[in-house]
N, C-alpha and C positions, 0 to 999 in steps of 0.2 A: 504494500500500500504506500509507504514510504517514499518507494523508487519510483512508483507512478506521478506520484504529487509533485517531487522533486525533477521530474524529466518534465513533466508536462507544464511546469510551473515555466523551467529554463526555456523550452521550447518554443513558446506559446510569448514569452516577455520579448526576447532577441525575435520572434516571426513580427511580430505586433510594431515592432519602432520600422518606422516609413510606411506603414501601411495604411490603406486606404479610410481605414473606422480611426484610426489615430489621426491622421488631417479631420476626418469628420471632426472628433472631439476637440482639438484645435477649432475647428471652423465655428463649432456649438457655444465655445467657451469665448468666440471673441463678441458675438452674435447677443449671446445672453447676457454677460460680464456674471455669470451666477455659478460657481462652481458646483456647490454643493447637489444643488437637484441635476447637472451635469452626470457627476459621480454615482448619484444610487441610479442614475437611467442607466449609467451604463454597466452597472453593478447588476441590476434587474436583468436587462435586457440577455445579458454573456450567462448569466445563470441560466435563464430558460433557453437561450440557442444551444449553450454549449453541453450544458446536460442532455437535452435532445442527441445531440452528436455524437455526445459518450455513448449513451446509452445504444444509438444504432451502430455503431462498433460494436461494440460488447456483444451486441443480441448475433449481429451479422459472423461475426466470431465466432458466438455459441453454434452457430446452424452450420458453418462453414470451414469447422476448425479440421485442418489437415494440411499437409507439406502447400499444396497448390495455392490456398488461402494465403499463409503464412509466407508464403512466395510473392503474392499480390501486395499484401500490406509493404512486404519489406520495399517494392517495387514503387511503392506507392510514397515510402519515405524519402527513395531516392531522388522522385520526380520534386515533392518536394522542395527537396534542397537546390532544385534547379529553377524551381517558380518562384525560391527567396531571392536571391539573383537580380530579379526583375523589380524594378521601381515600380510602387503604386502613385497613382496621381488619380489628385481629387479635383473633378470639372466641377466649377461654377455651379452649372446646369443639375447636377445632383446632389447640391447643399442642397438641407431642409428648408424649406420656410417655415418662419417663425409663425407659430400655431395658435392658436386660443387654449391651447393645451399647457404651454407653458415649456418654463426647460428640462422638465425631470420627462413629462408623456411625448416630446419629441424627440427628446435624446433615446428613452427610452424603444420610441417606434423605428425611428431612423439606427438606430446599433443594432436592432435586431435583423432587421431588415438588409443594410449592407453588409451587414457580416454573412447572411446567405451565400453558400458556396466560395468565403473569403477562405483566402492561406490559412486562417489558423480556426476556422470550423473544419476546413478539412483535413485537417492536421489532429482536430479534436476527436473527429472518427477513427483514423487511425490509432490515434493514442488507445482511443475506448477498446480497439479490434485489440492490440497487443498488448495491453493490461486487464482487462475484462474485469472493468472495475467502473463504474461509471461515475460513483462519487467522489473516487478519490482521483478522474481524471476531469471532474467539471473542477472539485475543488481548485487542482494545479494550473486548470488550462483560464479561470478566473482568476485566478492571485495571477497570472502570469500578466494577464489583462489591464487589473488595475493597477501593476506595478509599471506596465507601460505607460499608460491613458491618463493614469491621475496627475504624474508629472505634464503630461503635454495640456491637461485642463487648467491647472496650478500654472504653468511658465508658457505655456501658448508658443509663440513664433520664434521664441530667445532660445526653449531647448530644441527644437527643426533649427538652429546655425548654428549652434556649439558639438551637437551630436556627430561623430563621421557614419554617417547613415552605412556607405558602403564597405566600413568594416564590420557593421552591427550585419546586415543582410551576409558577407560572408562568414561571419563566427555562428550565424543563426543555419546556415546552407551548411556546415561544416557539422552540426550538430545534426541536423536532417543524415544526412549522408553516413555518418558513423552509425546513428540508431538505426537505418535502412542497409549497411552494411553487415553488422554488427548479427541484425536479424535475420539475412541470406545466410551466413556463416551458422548459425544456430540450428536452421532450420536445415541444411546441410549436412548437420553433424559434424561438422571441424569443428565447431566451440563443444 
């Protein structure tokens, strides 16, 4: 349980910096000047996608479990590390506008929402598939989350030009790569 929290935690923090829900949260936080209902939106929001995501790992696991599966997932970490690589960028056109909802129910619908099929909900399926644990991979793939997000809602545009985005995406692809190695080797039998 431990190792899931702690991989998914790392994973999911280094996936998360330059990504496109973190400009969002930048964008929401310059938008609103309101951290706070910011933060539980997108606290809210990572809990129910990310759990979702565990959980269809874990189940897709439980149905699937055998060398060919375990072949896919690792296949799957690999690609990964190759989709960290790639700069996200957040168009204009897909900030929120600001809602009669306020900041907490639009941060909250908007993180949900663009995080669909982002790098690290599909990172969070994986995780779910190779731990088969769901809570203890929402827990880590959330704290991974907030440990990104919160500073970019707290410092906005100051921590996007101090950050070297393109070391953080290859130590974040480097770690894709080893747990996607790491698990061909496993499921092989040389480990």
């Amino acid at each position: 349980m431990l190792e899931a929290l702690l991989t998914s935690t790392t994973i999911v923090a280094l996936a998360e910096i330059g990504d496109k829900t973190q400009l969002l949260a930048i964008v929401l936080a310059a938008r609103f000047k309101r951290p706070m209902p910011i933060i539980l939106g997108i606290l809210v929001a990572t809990l129910a996608n990310h759990f979702l995501a565990a959980l269809l790992g874990s189940v897709a696991a439980g149905w699937f479990d055998g060398p060919a599966f375990r072949y896919a997932v690792a296949v799957g970490f690999l690609a990964m590390a190759a989709w960290t690589l790639v700069p996200d960028k957040f168009d204009d056109d897909e900030a929120p506008s600001v809602s009669r909802g306020g900041a907490f129910l639009t941060t909250l619908i908007a993180f949900f929402l663009v995080e669909m099929g982002d790098k690290t909900q599909v990172a969070t399926i994986a995780l779910g598939a190779r731990y088969h644990d769901a809570i203890a991979v929402t827990a880590g793939t959330t704290l991974g989350m907030m440990l990104a997000n919160v500073p970019a809602v707290l410092l906005g545009g100051e921590l996007v030009k101090r950050v070297p985005l393109g070391v953080v995406r290859t130590v974040a692809a480097v770690l894709f790569a080893a747990l996607g190695l790491w698990l061909l080797l496993a499921t092989a039998g040389i480990l």
